[in-house]
C-alpha positions as CSV (number, residue, x, y, z in Angstrom):
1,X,-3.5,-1.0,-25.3
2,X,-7.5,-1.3,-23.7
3,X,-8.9,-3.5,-21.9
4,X,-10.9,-4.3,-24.7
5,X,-8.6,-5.9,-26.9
6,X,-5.9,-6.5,-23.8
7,X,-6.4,-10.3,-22.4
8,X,-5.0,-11.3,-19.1
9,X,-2.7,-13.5,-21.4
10,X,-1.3,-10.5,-22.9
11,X,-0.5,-8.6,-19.1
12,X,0.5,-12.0,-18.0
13,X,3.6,-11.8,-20.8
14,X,4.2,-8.4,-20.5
15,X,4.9,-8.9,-16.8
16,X,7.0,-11.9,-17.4
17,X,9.3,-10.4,-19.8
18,X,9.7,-7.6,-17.4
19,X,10.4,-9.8,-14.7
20,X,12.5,-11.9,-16.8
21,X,14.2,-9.1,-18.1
22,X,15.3,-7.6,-14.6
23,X,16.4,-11.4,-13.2
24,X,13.6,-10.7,-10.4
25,X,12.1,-14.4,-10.4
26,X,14.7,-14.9,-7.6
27,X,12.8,-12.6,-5.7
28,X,9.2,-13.7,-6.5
29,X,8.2,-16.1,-3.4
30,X,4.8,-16.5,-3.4
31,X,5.7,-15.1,0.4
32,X,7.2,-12.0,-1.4
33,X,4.9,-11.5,-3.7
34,X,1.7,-12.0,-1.8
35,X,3.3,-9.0,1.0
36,X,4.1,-6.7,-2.1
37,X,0.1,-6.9,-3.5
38,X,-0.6,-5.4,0.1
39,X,1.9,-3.2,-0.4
40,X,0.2,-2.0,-3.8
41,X,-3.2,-2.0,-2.9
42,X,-2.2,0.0,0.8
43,X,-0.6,2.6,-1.5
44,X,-4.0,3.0,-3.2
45,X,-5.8,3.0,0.2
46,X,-3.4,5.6,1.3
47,X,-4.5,8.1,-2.0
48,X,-8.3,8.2,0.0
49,X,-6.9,8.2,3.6
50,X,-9.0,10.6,5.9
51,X,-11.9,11.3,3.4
52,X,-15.4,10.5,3.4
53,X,-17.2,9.4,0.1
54,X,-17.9,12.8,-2.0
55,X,-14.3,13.8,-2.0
56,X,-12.8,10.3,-2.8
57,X,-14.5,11.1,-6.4
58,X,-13.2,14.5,-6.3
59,X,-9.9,13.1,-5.2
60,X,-10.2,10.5,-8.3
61,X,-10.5,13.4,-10.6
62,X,-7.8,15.6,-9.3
63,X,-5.5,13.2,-9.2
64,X,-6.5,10.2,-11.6
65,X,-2.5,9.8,-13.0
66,X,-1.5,9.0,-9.3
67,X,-4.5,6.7,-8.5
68,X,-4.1,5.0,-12.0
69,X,-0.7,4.3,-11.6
70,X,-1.5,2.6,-8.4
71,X,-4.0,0.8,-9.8
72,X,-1.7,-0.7,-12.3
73,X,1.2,-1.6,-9.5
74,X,-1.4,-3.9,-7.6
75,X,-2.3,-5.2,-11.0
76,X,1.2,-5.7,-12.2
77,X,2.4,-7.4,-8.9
78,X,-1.0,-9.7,-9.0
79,X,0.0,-10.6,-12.2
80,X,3.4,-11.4,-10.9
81,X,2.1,-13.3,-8.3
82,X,0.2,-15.6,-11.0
83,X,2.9,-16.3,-12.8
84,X,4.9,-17.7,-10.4
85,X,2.2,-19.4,-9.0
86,X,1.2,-21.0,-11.8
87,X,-2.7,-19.4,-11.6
88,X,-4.9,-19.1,-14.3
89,X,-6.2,-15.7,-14.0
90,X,-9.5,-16.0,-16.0
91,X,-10.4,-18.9,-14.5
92,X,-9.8,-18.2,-11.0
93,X,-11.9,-15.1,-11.5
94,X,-14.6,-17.3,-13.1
95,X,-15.2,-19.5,-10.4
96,X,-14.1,-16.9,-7.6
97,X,-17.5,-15.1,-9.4
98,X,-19.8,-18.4,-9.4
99,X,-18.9,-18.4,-5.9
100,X,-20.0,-15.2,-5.1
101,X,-23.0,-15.0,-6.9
102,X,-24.4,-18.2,-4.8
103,X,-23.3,-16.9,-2.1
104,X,-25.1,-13.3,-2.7
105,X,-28.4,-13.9,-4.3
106,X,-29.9,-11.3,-6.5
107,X,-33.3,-11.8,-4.3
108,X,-31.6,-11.3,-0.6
109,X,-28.6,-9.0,-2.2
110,X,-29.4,-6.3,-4.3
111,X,-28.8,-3.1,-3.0
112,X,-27.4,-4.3,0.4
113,X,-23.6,-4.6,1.7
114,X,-24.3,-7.1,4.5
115,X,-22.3,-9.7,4.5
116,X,-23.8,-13.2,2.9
117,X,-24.0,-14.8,6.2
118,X,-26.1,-11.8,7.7
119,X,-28.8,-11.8,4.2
C-alpha cells in the first residue's frame, strides 16, 4: 500500500473494520476521540522534545520506524475520528486548503511564517 494508489476511502475502511472488529465504536465519542488525536500527535512531539532544527532531521533518520509509527497513530485515530463523525476527509481538506490559501496570499506569504493577520 502507497499513498499513491491508497485513497482516504481505502484508510477510512481499513480503520472501520479494525474498529469494528475490536467492538471499540462504544468507545469512539467524538470527546474520546478528539483527546486521543492529541494524544497521537503529543507522542510525535515528544520523538523531537529538547532539540533544535538540525538534529530533528538527524533524529528523523535515526529513528524513522518510531517516528513513522507515530505518524500513522495520529492518522489512524483521525481517521477514526471521521468516521464516527461522519466527515468527509477529502473534502474537508479541500476547503480547509481554499481557506488557507485566501487567507495566505502567495504575494504577502511566500517565504514568511507570520501569521495571516500580521501579513
Amino acid at each position: 500500500m502507497s499513498d499513491i494508489k491508497t485513497t482516504f476511502a481505502d484508510i477510512k475502511k481499513d480503520v472501520k473494520q479494525m474498529v469494528d472488529e475490536r467492538d471499540w465504536n462504544q468507545f469512539h465519542s467524538p470527546k474520546n476521540l478528539a483527546m486521543s488525536i492529541s494524544v497521537e500527535a503529543n507522542e510525535l512531539l515528544e520523538k523531537f522534545l529538547w532539540m533544535d532544527n538540525a538534529p530533528s532531521f538527524e533524529e528523523l533518520k535515526t529513528n524513522r520506524q518510531d517516528i513513522e509509527d507515530e505518524c500513522a497513530d495520529v492518522l489512524i485515530v483521525l481517521t477514526a475520528f471521521a468516521n464516527a463523525c461522519n466527515i468527509d476527509l477529502s473534502k474537508a481538506v479541500r476547503a480547509k486548503l481554499e481557506k488557507t490559501k485566501a487567507k495566505y496570499p502567495i504575494a504577502k506569504a511566500k517565504g514568511r511564517y507570520t501569521k495571516y493577520t500580521e501579513l
